[in-house]
C-alpha positions in Angstrom: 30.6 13.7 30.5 30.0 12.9 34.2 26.9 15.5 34.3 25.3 13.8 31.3 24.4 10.7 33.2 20.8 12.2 34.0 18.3 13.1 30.8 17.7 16.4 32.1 21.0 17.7 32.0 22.0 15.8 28.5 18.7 18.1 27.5 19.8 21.0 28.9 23.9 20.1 27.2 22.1 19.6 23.5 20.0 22.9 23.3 22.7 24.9 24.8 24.7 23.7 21.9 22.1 23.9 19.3 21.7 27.9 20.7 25.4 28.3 20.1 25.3 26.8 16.4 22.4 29.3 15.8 24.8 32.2 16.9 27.6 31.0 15.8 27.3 29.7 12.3 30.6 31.3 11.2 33.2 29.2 14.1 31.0 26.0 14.5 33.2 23.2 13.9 32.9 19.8 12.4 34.1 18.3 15.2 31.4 20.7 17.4 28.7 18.9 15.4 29.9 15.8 15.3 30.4 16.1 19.3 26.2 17.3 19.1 25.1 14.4 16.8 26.8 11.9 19.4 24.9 13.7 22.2 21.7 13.6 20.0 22.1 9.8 19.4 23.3 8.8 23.2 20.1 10.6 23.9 17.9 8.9 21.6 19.7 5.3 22.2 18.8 5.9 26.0 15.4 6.5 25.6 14.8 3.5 22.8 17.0 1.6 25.9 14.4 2.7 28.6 11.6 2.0 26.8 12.1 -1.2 25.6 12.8 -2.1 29.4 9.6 -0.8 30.2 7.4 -2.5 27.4 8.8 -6.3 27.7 7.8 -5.8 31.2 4.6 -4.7 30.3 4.5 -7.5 28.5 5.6 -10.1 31.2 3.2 -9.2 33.2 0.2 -9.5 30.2 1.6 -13.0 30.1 1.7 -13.7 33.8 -2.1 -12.6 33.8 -2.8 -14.0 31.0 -1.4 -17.5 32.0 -3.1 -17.3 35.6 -6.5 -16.6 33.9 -6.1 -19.5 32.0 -5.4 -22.0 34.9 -8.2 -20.4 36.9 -10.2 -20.8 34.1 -9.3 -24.5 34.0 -9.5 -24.8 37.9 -5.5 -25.7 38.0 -3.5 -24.5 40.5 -1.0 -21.8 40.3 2.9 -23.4 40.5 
């Protein structure tokens, strides 16, 4: 699971499996699908994770610019 660490090669593990499931309907496993759903959700929970980072920050800084307009606006100083 070591290898998985990066998006690109948690990609590259999911299609490889969905290929073999394609070409190998008659030995897929349960336990080979289950193991591709949990790959399927780690990937989607860790881009949800990601971009939730990246909007509240977005956000932050609306706020910080936001809140400095206002004081310059109202000739305050910045704390």
């Amino acid at each position: 699971m070591k290898s998985y660490t990066s998006d690109i090669e948690l990609l590259n593990r999911i299609e490889k499996m969905k290929r073999i499931r394609r070409g190998q309907e008659s030995t897929w496993s349960a336990g080979d699908e289950q193991i591709l759903a949990f790959l399927v959700e780690l990937h989607i929970l860790r881009t949800t994770f990601f971009h939730s980072i990246n909007e509240a920050k977005k956000i932050a800084e609306i706020i910080a610019n936001t809140n400095d307009a206002m004081q310059d606006e109202k000739g305050l100083l910045v704390r």
